[in-house]
N, C-alpha and C positions, 0 to 999 in steps of 0.2 A: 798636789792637784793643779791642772792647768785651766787657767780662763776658757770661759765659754768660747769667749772671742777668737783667742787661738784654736780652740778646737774648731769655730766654724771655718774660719781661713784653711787650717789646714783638709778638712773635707773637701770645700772648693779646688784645693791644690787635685786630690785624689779625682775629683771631677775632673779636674784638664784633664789629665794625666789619662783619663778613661777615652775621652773624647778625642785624645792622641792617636791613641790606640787605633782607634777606628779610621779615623783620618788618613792613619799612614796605611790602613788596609782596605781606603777606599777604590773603588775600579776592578774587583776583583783580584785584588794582589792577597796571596794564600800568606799567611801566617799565624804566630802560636797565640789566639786568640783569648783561650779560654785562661793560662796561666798567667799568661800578662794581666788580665781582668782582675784577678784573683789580689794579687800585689800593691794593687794600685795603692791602697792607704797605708800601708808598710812603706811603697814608696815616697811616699808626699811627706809622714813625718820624720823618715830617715834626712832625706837632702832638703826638705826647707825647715826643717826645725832642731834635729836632733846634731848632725855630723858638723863638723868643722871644715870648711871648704874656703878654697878659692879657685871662682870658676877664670879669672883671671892668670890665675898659676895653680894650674892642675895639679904639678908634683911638689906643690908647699912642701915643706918639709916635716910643718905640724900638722899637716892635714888629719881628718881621721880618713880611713878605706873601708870601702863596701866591696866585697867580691860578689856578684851573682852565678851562684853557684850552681842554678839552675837556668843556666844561657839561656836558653829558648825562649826564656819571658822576658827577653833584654826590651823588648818594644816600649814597657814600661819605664823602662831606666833611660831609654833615650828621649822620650817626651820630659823628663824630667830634667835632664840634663840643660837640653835645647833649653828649656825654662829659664834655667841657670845663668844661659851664657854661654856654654863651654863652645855650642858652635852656632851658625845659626839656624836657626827652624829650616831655611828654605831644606838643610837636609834631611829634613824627615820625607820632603817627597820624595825621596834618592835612594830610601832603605831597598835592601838587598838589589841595586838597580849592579850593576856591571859598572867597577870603579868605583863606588860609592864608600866612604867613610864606614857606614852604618850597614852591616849585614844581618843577617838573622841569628847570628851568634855574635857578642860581642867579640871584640880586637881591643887589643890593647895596645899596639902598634898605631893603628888608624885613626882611633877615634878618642879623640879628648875627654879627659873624667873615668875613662874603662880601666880597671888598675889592674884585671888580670885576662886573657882570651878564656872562655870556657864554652861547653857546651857539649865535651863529654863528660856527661854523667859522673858526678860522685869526686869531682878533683878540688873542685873550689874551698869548702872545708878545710884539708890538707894544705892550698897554698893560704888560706887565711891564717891559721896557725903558724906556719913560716912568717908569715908578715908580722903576726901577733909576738912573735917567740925575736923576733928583729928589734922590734922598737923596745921591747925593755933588753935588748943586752947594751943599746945604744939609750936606754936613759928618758926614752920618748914618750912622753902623756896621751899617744895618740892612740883612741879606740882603732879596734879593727870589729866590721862588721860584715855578716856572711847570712847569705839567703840560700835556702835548699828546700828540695821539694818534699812531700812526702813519698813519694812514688820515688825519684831519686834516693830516697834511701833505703833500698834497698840493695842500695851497692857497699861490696864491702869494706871499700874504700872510708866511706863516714865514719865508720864504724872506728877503724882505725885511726883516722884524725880523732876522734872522740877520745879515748886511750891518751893519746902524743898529749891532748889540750889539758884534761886532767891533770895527767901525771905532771906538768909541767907547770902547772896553778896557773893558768893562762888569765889571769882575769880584767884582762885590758881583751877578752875576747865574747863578743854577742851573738851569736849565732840562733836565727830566727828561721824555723820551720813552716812554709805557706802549707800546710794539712785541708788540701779541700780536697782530700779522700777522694781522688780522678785520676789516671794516668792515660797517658793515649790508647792503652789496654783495656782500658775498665777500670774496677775498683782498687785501691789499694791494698796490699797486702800484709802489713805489719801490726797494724790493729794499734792498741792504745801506747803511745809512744812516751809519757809523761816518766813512765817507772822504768823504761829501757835506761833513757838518761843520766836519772838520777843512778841506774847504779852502774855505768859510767864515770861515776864521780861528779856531773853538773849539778847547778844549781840550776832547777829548772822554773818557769810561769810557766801559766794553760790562759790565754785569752780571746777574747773575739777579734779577730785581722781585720773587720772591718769597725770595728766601735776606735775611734780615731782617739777616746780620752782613756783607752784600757790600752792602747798600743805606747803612748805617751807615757804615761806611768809604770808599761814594766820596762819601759827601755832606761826611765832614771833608777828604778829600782838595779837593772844592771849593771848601770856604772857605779854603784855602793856595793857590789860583791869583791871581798875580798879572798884572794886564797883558789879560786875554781872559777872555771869559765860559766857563763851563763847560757842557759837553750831556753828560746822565749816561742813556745809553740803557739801557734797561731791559727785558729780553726775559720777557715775563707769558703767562700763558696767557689768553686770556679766558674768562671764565664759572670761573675760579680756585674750588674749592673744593665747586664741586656738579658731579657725575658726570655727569649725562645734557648741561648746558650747557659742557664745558671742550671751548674749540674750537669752536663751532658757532653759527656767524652768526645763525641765526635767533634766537638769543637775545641777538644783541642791544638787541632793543627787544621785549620781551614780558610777558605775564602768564602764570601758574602758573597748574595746577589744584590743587586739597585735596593731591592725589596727588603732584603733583610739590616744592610747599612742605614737603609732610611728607618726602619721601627725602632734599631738601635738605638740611632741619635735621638730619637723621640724617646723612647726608654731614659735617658739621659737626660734628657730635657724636662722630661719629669720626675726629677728624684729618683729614681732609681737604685 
């Protein structure tokens, strides 16, 4: 069990981290809204509470690694980041600008703290395994953790890193499903994902993505698995935290009017 205290700190974190979001999609600048929302407390207790970092040396060598395997909602990762240290905030005004560090898919080349590029669909998994399948042939304590969508799995790419991670008892490996049953199509299509998993071979959790002290506890529960990778499905709402986009497809890839950034941040400002 974690302190209240850390739990309320780290929701505050999931709050910037939302108000980021928006920030960097003020003016009319179009981006993947509704998934980056979705994230946000997944991403606050991964990099201010859970991982192993040095935003001062990004390729520590004990680090742990996050892959965002579902690029698109990289918006989230990078208010976090900036948070950190790794560059500073002024480039969040700079996202997807021409030369910019920070585009709409993460780089792993450009941008500090990004440990893989991604953003087509279904690959991040697969290199998380490799990464995972590295540090113990070299001896290394470091977690490896991997975020995917629902909707992205439907590719069958997962499916097959699923297989590799198993068969190979990966369990220096976390790999966390954001399930807010959305795709830029409409609904999701794979239906209850819990018993695919497990018979896969994972050790799988089922818990609420946004309750910040159920995210906390299956992520320690996954570093006590021994023997098989862990999948920590995560049921989010998408578009999390602004009214008018919680649940509604079309936001997931859009821009805002004056009118809708400002109810936003009021959404925000009150709880939300």
């Amino acid at each position: 069990m974690h302190s209240q205290s850390v739990i309320n700190e780290l929701e505050e974190k999931a709050l910037l981290i939302r108000r980021g979001i928006l920030e960097i999609m003020a003016g009319g600048k179009r981006g993947h809204l509704g998934g980056s929302m979705s994230i946000a407390d997944i991403i606050a207790a991964l990099y201010f509470h859970q991982m192993k970092l040095d935003p001062k040396n990004p390729d520590w060598e004990s680090r742990d690694h996050f892959i965002m395997s579902k690029g698109h909602s990289v918006l989230a990762q990078y208010v976090a980041l900036a948070e950190l240290g790794y560059f500073p905030k002024e480039e969040l005004k700079k996202v997807k600008k021409l030369g910019s560090i920070l585009q709409g898919h993460p780089d792993r080349i450009k941008a500090p703290g990004i440990e893989a590029s991604t953003g087509s669909l279904g690959q991040g998994l697969s290199i998380a395994c490799g990464v995972a399948s590295g540090a113990k042939v070299m001896g290394k304590r470091s977690r490896v953790y991997a975020l995917i969508g629902d909707g992205e799995s439907n590719e069958g790419m997962i499916w097959e890193a699923a297989i590799f991670a198993a068969h190979h008892k990966l369990d220096n490996l976390t790999a966390m499903t954001d399930q807010n049953r959305l795709m830029a199509s409409g609904r999701t299509l794979l239906g209850p994902l819990a018993p695919k998993w497990r018979a896969f071979g994972w050790e799988v959790s089922e818990i609420n993505g946004h309750g910040m002290g159920e995210i906390l506890d299956a992520l320690d529960e996954a570093a006590s698995i021994k023997g098989q990778p862990t999948m920590i499905i995560c049921h989010t709402i998408k578009g999390r935290g602004v009214s008018f986009a919680e649940d509604v497809s079309s936001f997931h890839h859009c821009s805002l009017t004056q009118e809708q950034y400002e109810t936003a941040m009021k959404d925000l400002q009150n709880g939300r």
